[in-house]
N, C-alpha and C positions, 0 to 999 in steps of 0.2 A: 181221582176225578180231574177231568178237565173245564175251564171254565170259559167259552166264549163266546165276544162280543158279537155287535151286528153286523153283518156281511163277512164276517170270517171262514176261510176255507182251512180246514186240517184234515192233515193225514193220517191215518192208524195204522197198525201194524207193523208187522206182515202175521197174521193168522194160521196157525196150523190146518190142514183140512178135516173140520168136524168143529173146528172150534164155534161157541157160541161168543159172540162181543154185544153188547147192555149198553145202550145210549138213552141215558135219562135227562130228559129236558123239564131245565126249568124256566121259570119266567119273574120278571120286576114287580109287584102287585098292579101298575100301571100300565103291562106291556104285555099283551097275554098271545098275541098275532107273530105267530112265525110258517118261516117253510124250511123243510130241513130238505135234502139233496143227499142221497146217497151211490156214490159210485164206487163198484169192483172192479180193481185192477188184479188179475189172476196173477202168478208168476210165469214165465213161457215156460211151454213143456221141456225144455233140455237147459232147467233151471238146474239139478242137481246133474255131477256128472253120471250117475249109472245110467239116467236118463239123457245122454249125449246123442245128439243127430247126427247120423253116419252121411259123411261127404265125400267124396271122390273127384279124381284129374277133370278142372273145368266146370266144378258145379261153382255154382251162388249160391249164396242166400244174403238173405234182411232180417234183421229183428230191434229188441228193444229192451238196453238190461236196466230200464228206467223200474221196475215193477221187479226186476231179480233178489234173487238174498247173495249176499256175500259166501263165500269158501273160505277156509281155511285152506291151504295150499302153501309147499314147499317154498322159498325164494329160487327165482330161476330167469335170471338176468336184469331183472327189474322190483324193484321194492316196493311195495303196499299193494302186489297182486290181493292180498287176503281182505283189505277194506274195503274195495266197494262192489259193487253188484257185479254177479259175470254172470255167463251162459256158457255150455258145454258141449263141442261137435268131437266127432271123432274120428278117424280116418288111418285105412291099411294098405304100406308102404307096397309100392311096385317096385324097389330100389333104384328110383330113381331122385331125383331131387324135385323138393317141392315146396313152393314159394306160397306164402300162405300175405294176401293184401286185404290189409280191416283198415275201411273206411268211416269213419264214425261223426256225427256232430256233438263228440264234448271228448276229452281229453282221453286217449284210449287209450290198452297198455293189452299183450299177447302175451299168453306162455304156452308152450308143449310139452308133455309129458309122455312116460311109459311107464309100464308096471301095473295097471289097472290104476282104479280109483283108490284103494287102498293103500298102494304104496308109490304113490308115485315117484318120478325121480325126473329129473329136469334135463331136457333136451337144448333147450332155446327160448330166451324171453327177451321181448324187448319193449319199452314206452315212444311213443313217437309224435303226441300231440294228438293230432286230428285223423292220423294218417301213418299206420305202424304196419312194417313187412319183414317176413323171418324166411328164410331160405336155409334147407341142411336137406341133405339127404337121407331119404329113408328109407329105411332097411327094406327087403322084401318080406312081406304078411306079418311085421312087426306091425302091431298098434297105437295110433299115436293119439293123446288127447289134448284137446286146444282148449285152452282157457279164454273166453273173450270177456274182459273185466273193464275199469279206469285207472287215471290214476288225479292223482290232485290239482283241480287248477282253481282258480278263483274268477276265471273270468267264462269258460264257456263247458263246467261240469265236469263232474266223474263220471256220468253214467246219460243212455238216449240212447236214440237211432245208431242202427249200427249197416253195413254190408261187407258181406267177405266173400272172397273170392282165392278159389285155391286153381296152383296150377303146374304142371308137369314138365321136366326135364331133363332127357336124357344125361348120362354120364359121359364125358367127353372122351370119342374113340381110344384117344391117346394118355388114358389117368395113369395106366400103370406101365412099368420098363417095359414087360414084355410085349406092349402093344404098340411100340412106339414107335413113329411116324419115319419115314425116310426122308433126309433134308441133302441136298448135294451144290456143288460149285454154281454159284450165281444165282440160287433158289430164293424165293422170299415166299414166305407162307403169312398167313396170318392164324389164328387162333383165341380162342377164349377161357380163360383159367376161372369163373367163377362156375362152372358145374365138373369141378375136378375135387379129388381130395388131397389133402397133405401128407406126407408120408415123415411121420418124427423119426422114424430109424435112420435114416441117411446120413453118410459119411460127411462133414463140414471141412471144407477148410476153402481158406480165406474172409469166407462169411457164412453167416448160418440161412441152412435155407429146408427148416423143419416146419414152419410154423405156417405158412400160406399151400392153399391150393396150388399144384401144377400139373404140367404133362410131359411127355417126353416123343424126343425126336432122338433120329439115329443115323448116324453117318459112318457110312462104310468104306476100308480103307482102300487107299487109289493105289496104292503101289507106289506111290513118291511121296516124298519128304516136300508137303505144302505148308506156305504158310496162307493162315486161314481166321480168317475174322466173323466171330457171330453178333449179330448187334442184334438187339431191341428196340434200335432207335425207330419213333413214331407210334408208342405202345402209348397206351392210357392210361394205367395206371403205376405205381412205382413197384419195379419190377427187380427181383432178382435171375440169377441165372447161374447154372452148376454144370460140368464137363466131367463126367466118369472113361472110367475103361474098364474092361474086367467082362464081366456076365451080370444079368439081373439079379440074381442071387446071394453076390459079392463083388460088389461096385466098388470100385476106387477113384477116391476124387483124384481130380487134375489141379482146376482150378474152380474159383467162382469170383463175380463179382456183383457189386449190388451197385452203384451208380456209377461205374465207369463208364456209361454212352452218355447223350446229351441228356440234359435235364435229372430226372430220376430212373432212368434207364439204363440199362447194363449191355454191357462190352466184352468179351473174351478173344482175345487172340494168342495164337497156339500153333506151332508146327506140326503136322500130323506125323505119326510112324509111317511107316510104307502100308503096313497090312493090318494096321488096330482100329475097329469098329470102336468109334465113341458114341455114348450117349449123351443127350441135350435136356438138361432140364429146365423149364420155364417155371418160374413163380415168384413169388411177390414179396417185397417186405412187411414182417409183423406177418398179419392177414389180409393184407391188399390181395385185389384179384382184379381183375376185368379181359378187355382187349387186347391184342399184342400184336407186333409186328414181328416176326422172326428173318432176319437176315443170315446170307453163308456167302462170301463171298471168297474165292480162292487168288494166290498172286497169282499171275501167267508164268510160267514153264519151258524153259526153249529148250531142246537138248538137237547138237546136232549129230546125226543117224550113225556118223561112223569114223570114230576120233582113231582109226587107223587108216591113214593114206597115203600113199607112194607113188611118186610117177618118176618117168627116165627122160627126163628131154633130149629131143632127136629122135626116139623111138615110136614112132605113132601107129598105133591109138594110145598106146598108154604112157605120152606124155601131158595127158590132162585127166582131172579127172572132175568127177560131179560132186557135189558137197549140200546135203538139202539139211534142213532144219525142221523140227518139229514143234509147233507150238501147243501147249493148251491147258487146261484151267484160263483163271481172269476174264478177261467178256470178251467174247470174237467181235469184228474180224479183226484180225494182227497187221500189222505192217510192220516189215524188216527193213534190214539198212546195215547191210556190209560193211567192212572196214576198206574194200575194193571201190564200194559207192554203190554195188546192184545195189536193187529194193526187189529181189524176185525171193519167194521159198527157197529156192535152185539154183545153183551158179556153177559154171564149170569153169575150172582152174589149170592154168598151164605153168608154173614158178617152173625156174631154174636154176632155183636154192632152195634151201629151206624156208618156209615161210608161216609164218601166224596169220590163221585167216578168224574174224568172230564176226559174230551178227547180233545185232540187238533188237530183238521185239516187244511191239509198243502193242497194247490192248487197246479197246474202244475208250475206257477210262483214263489212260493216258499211261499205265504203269507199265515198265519195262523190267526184262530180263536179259543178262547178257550171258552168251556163251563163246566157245572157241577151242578150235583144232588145230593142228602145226600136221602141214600137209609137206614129208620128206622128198624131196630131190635128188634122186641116186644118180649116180654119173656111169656108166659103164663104157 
């Protein structure tokens, strides 16, 4: 028996369906005038999970787990999912990644599962206050089921008004080796690693780069000996970055590093072989992920066209000859500057001795390379 006063509101339950509940009212022998007030609060229909509302890429809904029963349910990223009220939706993966946003007025908390109702097993949970979002990719025609529950607060509920909202994301072109992007001399891409996956097998060395999202870029070799710089500088979040060779199947690290660019951004510089295709991997420390910036820039390159020359002075035509240079990688256009004083590509030479001719070319960003030939003077 419960016993109360006047103006008192209480609550009962929650009642199985069929149950009968017995409210006997008594009275003070002075006080015999009452009115009593009875209201039903149902539970929502996708209060148990077998009863779960199927949702799909882009749908809403609204509800209210103020009227729910609690679950018992596995722990699965967040602790006290099982005390207070939830509700049950359900939803079947297109394999692509899908962000699940519960907006709630009292302290919310989210978990996802597989395995049916019977056995579940824990995908992703998280507590977030007012305001909890979960992002994992899901399998294709795997089923997933969302818990929408509280968690403890003292000032604004466990349990009320709720809205969620699910929504779709492709997997990013470039998740695995074999699909991996073309990046070349002077490129700068940008890209996003939070709809990518991780890959724990991968080769480490200088830092470990198993545990975050990435993607992969690919750079194919020039045929000379460059030296070549990849940055991340301008990315947003703290970014790792890894340099293989080999095949996708059996990759061999080069290098990696994890904050060698500005800030928390990473750096690699590397002289390329003449003909080895490397691979570029992007991703993040821990499990950072976001935006990024991918740089490739190459040094400039002179070689001039023909390190054997001979002329006979007195003998003309061939006591001069032409001497051109070739520049490239680094950022066009080049300006040269002879050891003669031309500033042309081109120069034609008359010695009558032997002589060291070199030119040194300067790129747009100001780097230079210098080369040089020893053009002979035969006397006949």
């Amino acid at each position: 028996p419960m016993f109360l006063s006047s103006s008192t509101q209480k609550t009962f339950g929650p009642y199985n369906n069929g149950d009968t509940a017995t409210f006997i009212v008594g009275h003070a022998p002075n006080a015999c005038n009452f009115t009593i007030d009875v209201e039903y609060n149902c539970p929502p229909d996708n209060d148990e999970c077998d009863d779960a509302m199927t949702l799909a890429c882009g749908d809403t809904d609204t509800g209210n787990t103020q009227w729910a029963n609690s679950t018992s349910v596995p722990y699965c990223g967040t602790s006290s999912l099982s005390s207070y009220p939830g509700v049950w939706y359900n939803y079947v993966g297109t394999g692509e990644f899908l962000t699940i946003n519960l907006e709630g007025e009292y302290n919310t908390s989210l978990a996802v599962y597989t395995g049916g109702c019977g056995t579940l097993e824990c995908v992703a949970g998280s507590s977030l206050s007012s305001s909890t979002e979960l992002t994992f990719l899901a399998e294709d025609d795997e089923e997933y089921l969302i818990y929408v529950t509280g968690a403890f607060s003292s000032s604004i509920g466990s349990s009320g008004a709720y809205s969620i909202a699910l929504s779709c994301h492709e997997v990013e072109a470039n998740d695995l080796c074999v699909d991996a992007l073309d990046i070349g001399c002077g490129e700068e891409v940008t890209g996003n690693t939070n709809y990518a996956t991780n890959d724990p097998n991968l080769e480490n060395c200088g830092t470990s780069v198993t545990s975050a999202p990435g993607v992969w870029y690919k750079i194919d070799g020039y045929g000379d000996e460059i030296d070549i710089t990849l940055s991340l500088a301008g990315s947003t979040y703290d970014t790792k970055m890894a340099l293989y060779t080999g095949i996708c199947e059996d990759l061999v690290c080069v290098d990696a590093d994890d904050d060698g660019g500005p800030g928390l951004t990473s750096e690699i510089n590397f002289t390329s072989d003449p003909n080895t295709t490397y691979y570029v991997y992007v991703t993040g420390f821990s499990s950072n992920s976001g935006e990024f910036t991918l740089s490739m820039s190459c040094a400039v390159v002179a070689n001039i066209t023909d390190d054997c020359n001979t002329v006979y002075p007195g003998y003309e035509p061939m006591e001069c000859v032409e001497l051109s240079v070739e520049a490239s990688y680094g950022v066009p256009p080049y300006t040269y500057e002879w050891n003669d004083g031309e500033t042309t590509s081109s120069i034609t030479v008359c010695p009558t001795q032997d002589k060291i001719y070199s030119v040194t070319v300067t790129d747009a960003n100001g780097a230079t390379v210098t080369d040089e030939t020893v053009v002979l003077a035969v006397d006949v």
